[in-house]
N, C-alpha and C positions, 0 to 999 in steps of 0.2 A: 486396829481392833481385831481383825481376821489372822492375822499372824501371831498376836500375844498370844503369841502365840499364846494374843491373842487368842491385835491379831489372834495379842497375842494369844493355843487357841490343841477329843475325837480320837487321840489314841487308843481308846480301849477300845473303841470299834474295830479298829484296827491291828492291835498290840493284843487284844482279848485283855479280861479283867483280873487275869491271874495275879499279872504283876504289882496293880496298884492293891490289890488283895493282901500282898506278902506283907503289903508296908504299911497298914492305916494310920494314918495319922502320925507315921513317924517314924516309923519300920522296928526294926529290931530291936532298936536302943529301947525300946517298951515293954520287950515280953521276956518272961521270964529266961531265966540263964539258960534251962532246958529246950528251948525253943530257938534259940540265935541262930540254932546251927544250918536249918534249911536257908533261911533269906541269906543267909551267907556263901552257902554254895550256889544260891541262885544268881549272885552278882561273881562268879569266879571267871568271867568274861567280859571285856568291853562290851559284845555284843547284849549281852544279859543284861548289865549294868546300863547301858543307851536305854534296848526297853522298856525296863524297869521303870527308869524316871521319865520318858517321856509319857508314860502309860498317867503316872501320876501328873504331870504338869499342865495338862491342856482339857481335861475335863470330864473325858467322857461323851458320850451319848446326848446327858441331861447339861454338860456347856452347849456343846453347839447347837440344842435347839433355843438355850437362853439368849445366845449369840444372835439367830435367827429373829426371834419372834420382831423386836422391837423394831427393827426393818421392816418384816414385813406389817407390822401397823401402820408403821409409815408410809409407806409407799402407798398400800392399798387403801388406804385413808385419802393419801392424797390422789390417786389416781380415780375416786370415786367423786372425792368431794370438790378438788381443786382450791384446798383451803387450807394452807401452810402452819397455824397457829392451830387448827383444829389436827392437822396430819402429826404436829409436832407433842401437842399434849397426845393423844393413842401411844406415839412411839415412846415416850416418855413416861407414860405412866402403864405401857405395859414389864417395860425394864422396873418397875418400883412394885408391882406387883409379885414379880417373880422374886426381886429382894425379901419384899413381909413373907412370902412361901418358906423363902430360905428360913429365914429368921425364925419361923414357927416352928417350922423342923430343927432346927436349932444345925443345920447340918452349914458348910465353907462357904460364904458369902463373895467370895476371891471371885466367879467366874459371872456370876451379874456383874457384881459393881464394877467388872470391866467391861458387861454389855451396857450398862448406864453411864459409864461415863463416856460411853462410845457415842452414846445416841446424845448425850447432853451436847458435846462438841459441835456434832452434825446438826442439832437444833439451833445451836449460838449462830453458826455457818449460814444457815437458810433463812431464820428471820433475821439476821444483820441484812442481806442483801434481799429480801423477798423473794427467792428465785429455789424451788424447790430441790433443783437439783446438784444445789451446790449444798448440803446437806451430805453429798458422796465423796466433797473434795476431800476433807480431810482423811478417809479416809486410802482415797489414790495418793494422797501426799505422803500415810504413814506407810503405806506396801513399797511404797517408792524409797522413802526410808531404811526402812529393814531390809530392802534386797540389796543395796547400795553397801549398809553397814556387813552386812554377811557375806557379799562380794572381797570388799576390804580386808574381813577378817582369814579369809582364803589365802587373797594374796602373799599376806604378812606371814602368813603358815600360822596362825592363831585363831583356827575356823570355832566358830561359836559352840557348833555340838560337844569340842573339848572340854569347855568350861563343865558339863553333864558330868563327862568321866571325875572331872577333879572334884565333882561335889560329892561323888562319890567314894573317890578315897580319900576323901578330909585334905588330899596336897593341891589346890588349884591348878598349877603346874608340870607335877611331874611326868603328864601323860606326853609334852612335847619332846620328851628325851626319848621316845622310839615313835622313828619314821614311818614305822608302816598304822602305829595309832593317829598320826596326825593327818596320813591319805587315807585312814576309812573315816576319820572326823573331816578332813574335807568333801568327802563324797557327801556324804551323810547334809550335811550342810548345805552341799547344791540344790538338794531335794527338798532343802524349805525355803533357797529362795526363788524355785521353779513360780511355787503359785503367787506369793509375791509379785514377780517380774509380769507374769500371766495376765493377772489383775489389772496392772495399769496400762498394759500393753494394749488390752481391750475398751478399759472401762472409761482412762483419760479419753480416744480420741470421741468418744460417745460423747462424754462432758463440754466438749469443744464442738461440738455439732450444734448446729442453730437449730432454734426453736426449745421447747420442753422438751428435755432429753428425761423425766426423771421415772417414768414409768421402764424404759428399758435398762436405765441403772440401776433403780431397784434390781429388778430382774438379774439382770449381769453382778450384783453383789451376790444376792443369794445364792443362783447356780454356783457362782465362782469363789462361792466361800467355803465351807464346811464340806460338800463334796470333792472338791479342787484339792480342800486341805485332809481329809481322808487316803484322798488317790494318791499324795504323795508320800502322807506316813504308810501306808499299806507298800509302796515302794520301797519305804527305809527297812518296815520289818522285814520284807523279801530280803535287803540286801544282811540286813545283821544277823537272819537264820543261816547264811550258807556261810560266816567265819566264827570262829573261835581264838579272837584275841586276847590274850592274859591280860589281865590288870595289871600295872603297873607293881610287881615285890607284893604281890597278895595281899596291899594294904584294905581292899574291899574286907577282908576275913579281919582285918586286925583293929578295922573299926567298929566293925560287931561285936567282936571280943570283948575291945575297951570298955565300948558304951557298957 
């Protein structure tokens, strides 16, 4: 859930809101022919192009506190009440409240129902066993997950941030045919399995500590979620402001064009 990126998961805090601005709802392919031309010179960089869409994928501001909140119902529910079916409806029906918000504003429902289905799982997790704090397992299991798969994809030279670049020139692939796109897409890629790795680093051996660990998991989610995952897109933009990578054959410009 923290990495969907979330987790899956605060760029424009970091990336500022210019980017996901250029693109509402679907960028250029939307606005008239007269208009193409800026969002097109803005993607005339990988680096452009990375924060471009990261800006749009992970939420903003108004994700990570949706991300937030339903933890901390939980936690502080049950840290107050010591009542798992009572701690588990708050976090669960705070995640459903911030949904009908959505819903009313009529605005992208994408980054609740991935904090709802986050807190449903952790719910299933903690009344299966009665034991509060395994409610946090599943999620050290998915950070554990994604740092694992994003390691993997490094290896093979098929680091995940690639996948960004190709969505942006309509070729999935072509950005592996120059070497030096494929080491800033592994850089790039390091810096989201940092908090990943971070997370379970800390959070498992607290889950494996006797006694109720679950007020300081709380705790260690929150801290080590949405600030953890700011510190390191604020890293990524530092690293994508100081190059200017071409796009692969200007196809960013020739997909503006098209559309």
């Amino acid at each position: 859930m923290e990495c969907d990126v979330s987790e899956r998961e605060a760029t424009e805090t970091a990336a500022g809101t210019g980017a996901s601005a250029a693109a509402p709802g679907g960028g250029p392919a939307q606005e008239p022919a007269g208009a193409g031309a800026a969002p097109a010179s803005a993607h005339d960089t990988v680096e452009a192009a990375v924060r471009a869409q990261l800006s749009k994928a992970l939420g903003g501001v108004r994700g990570m506190i949706e991300a937030a909140v339903p933890t901390i119902g939980f936690t502080a529910t049950y840290v107050a009440s010591k009542d798992i079916k009572l701690s588990v409806g708050v976090g669960v029906g705070a995640a459903v409240v911030l949904l009908l918000v959505r819903l009313v504003q009529r605005t992208s429902v994408q980054f609740v129902l991935n904090s709802l289905v986050g807190i449903a799982i952790a719910a299933f997790f903690a009344l299966r066993s009665g034991k509060a704090e395994d409610a946090f397992l599943p999620g050290i299991m998915l950070n554990a997950g994604y740092a694992a798969a994003m390691i993997f994809s490094i290896a093979v030279r098929w680091p995940i941030v690639g996948f960004i670049i190709g969505s942006v020139t309509g070729d999935p692939t072509a950005w592996r045919a120059d070497r030096g796109i494929v080491r800033l897409c592994s850089r790039l890629t390091w810096l989201l399995v940092l908090p990943c790795a971070l997370r379970v680093a800390v959070q498992y051996p607290i889950y494996l500590s006797s006694g109720d660990q679950s007020g300081l998991l709380g705790a260690a989610k929150i801290a080590m979620g949405w600030p953890l995952q700011v510190a390191a897109l604020a890293t990524m933009v530092w690293l994508l402001t100081r190059g200017r990578t071409p796009l692969p054959a200007g196809e960013d410009a020739g997909e503006s064009g098209a559309a």
